[in-house]
N, C-alpha and C positions, 0 to 999 in steps of 0.2 A: 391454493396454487399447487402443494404438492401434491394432492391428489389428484389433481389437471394430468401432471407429471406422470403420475402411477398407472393414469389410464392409456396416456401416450405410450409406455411401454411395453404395456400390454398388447397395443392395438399396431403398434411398428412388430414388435415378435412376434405377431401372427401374420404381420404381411412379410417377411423375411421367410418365415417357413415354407408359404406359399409360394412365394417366388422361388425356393430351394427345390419345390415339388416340381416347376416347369422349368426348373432350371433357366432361369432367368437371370446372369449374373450380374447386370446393371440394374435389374429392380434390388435386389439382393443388397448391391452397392449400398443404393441409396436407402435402404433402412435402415443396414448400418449406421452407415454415416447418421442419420436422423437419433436411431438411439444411440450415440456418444454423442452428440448435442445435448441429449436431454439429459441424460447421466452427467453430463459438465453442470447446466443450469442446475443439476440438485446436488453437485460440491461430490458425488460418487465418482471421484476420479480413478481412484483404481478398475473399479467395473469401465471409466471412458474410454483410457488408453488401449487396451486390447480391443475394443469396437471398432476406435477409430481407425490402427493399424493395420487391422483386417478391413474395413475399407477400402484405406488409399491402396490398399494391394490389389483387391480386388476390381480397381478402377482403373490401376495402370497395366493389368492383365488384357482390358477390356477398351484399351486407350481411350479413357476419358479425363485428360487432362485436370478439364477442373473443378474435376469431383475429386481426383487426387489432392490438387492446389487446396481447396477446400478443408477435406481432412489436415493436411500437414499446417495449416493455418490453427485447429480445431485444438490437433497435442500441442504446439506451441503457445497455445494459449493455456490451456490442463499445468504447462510446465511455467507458465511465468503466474499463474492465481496458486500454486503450489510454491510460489517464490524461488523455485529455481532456474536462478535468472541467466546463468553460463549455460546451461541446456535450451533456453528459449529462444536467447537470441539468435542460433545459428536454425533453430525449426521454423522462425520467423521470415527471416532472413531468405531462406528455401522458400516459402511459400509467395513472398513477395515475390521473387527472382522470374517464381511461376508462373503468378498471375499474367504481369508484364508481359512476359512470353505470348501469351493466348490474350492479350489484349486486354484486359480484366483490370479497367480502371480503380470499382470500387473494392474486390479484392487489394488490389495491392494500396490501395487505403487505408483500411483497415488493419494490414500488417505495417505500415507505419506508423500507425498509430500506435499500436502495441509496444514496436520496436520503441517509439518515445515515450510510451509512460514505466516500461523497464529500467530505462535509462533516470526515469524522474525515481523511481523509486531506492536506484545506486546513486542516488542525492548527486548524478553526474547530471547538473543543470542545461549548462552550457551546449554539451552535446544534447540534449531531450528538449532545448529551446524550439530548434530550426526542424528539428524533424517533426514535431508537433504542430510547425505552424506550416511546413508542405502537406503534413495529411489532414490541418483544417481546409488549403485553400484545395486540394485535391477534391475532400468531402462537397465542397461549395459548386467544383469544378460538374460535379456529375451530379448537381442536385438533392443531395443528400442532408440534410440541416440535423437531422440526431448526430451524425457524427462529426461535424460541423461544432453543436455543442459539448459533446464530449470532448472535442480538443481545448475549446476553450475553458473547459471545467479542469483539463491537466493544466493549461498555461496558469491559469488560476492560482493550483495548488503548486506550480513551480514561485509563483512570486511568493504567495502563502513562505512556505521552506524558504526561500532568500529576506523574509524580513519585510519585502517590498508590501505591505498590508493594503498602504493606501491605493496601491494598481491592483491586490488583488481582491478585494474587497468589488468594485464596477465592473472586473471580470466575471466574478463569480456572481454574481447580479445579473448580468449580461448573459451568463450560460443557463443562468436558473429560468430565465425569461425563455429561453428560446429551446429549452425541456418544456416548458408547461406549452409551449404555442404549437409543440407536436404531441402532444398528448401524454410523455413520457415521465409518469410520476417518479419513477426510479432515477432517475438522470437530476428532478430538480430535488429531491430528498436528498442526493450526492451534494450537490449545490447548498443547502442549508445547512450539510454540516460540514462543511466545509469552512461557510461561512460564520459558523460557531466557533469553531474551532482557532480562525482569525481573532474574533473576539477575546479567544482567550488569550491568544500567543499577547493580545494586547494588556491584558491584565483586568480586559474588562469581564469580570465573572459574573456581574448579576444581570451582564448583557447575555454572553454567552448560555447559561444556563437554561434557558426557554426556547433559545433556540436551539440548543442539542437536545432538547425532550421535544421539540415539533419533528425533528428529522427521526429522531429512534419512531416515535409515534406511526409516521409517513412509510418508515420502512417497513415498519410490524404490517402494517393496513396492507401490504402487498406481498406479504409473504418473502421480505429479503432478509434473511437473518444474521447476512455478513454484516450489511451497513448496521442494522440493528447492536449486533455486537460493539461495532466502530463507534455507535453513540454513548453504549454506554461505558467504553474505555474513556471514550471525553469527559461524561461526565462526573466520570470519579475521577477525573486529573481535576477539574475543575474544584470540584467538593476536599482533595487533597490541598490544593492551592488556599481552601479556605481555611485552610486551618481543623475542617469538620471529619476528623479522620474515619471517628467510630462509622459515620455515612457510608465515607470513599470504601473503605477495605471490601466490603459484599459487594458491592457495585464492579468493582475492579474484578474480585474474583469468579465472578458470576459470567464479567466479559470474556474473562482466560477463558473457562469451560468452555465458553462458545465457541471461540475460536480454538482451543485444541480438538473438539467437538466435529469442526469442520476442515482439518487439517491444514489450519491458517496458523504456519507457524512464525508469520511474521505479527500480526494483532497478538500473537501468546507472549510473545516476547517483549513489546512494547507493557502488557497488562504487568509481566513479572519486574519490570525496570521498576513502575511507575508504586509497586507492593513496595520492592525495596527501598523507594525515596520516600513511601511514609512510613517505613520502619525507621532509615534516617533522620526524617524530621524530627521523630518522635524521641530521636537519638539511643535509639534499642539497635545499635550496632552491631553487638552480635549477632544478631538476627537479619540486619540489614545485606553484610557482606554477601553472604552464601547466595542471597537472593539477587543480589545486583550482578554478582559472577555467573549464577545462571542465566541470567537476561546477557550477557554479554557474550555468554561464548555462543547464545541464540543468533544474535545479530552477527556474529564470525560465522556461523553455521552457513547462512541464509546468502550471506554478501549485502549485509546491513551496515555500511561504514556510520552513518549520521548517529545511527542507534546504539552500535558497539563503542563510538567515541565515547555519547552520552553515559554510558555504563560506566568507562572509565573514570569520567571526568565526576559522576557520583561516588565512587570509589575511592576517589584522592580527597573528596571533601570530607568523607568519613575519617577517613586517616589524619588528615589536619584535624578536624575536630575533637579526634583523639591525643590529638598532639604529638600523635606519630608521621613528625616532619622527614626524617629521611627516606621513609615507605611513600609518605607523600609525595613530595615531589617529582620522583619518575613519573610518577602516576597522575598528576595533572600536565608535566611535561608531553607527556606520550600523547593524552587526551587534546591539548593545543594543536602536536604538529596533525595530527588526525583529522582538526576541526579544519585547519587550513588547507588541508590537502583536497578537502569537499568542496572549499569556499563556503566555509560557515563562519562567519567574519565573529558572530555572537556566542557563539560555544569558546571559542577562540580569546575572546575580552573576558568570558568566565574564568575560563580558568586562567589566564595572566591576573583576574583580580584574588584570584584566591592562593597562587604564590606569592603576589605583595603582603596577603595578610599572615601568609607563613613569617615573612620576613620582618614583616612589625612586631610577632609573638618573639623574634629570635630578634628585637632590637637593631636590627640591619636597616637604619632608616633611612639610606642615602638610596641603595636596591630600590626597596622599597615601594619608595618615591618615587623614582624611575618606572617601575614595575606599573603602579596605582595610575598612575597619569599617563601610561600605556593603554589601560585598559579605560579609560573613559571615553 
């Protein structure tokens, strides 16, 4: 596939020149524009941005609106797979606004879409529910079923993140079917780890496990090396869960690379959390902190609240476990109001059960008790 890629650039920068020799500036446009798609699809985003730019300029010199709309669709998407999601929203935002204008149904789809799984990724559900399911009935509107199932693959992974398993489990089922009924092995690979990933949040690991080795497998066969990376962060959470640490740690570290690799610094931060909770486990604390603080001030970087809460709330349990209870409990306090401020109702019962257990170490049984029977 990358070499597909390498020849595609080749083959647009020789018609760019061409068209530069007859001065052509809407052929010109459009190879632009063509090479910062393709520079997107191989994760070169520094080389995309300045394509694309030059571009949409070049298109609003030449008024072609929606080869403009287009491009400003193209960086806004460069800025939210880059994780910078206060930048994205408003390039999105534009781009929809645009489409509309020039009547541009499945554009302005498509930056719905976006704009809702932004929103799902700032663990802001609520708001990334309704706008997900106007750019599925949008996609449906204008006959379009890939994107169609890509919303349903986000509603998916919102129930996924709220707990709700058993609605997202027939979602994700439902999206994976109707990836494979358009041909889109990428879209149903998305869909099986997805649905791994369910398994695990379940606790079911020796369900999970085969299914996050068919989706890395499915992604490799197609040359996607993100999702590939995303399986194998699962599957050393998984292999971490079991207890099999000497396993997890390569497998983890291997995923970081990948993802710092591709300038994915929200998967790098997720692999550095998941390092420091099996330094944790393993109770090698001093080794745990530095690691978990890194992963933390990631997810503050990025605008990762789910992720930076979780850092904390791994943070307070080292500290309790050290029996440094006063350092503790800010530090799962913080982590709570964090978890409720997402509507993470489970991070939230975590840490209220692990101040109850402060409080039974310090003999406070009546707290406590209060505390413990809160969090069931």
């Amino acid at each position: 596939m990358q070499s597909r890629y390498a020849e595609a650039v080749v083959k647009l920068g020789e018609a760019k020149s061409a068209f530069q020799r007859i001065r052509v500036s809407l052929g010109m446009a459009q190879c632009m524009q063509n090479l910062g798609d393709v520079l997107l699809m191989q994760s070169r985003y520094a080389d995309a941005v300045p394509m694309l730019k030059e571009a949409k300029l070049t298109f609003e010199v030449v008024n072609e609106p929606l080869g403009a709309a287009q491009c400003t669709h193209s960086l806004g998407d460069v800025l939210r797979m880059q994780s910078r999601y206060a930048e994205a929203v408003p390039m999105l935002e534009e781009a929809k606004l645009a489409f509309e204008t020039i009547d541009e149904p499945l554009g302005a789809a498509q930056c719905t879409q976006k704009l809702g799984d932004v929103l799902r990724t700032q663990s802001r559900y609520a708001e990334a529910v309704p706008m997900l399911e106007e750019a599925k009935l949008a996609f449906q509107g204008v006959g379009v079923p890939l994107g169609a199932a890509q919303c349903m693959l986000s509603l998916g992974e919102v129930l996924h993140m709220q707990s709700r398993y058993s609605e997202a489990g027939p979602m994700l089922e439902e999206a994976k079917l109707a990836f494979q009924a358009v041909g889109a092995p990428l879209g149903a690979a998305q869909c099986t780890l997805s649905l791994g990933d369910v398994l695990f949040m379940q606790s079911r690991y020796a369900e999970a496990f085969p299914i996050l080795r068919e989706a890395k497998l499915a992604f490799e066969a197609i040359g996607a090396p993100l999702g590939a990376a995303q399986c194998a962060r699962s599957l050393g959470d998984v292999l971490r869960m079991q207890s099999r640490y000497a396993e997890a740690v390569p497998i983890l570290q291997e995923a970081k690379s990948a993802f710092e690799a591709m300038n994915e610094p929200l998967g790098a931060a997720q692999c550095t959390h998941s390092l420091g909770n099996v330094l944790r486990m393993q109770s090698r604390f001093a080794e745990a902190v530095p690691m978990l603080l890194e992963a933390k001030l990631a997810f503050e970087a990025i605008g990762g609240p789910l992720g930076a809460a979780q850092c904390t709330q791994s943070l307070g349990d080292v500290l309790r476990m050290q029996s440094r209870f006063a350092q503790a409990v800010p530090m799962l306090e913080e982590a709570k109001l964090a978890f409720e401020a997402i509507d993470e109702p489970l991070g939230a019962a975590q840490c209220t059960l692990s101040l109850g257990r402060i409080l039974l170490k310090q003999e406070r049984w009546k707290e406590a008790i209060f505390l413990l029977e809160k969090a069931e």
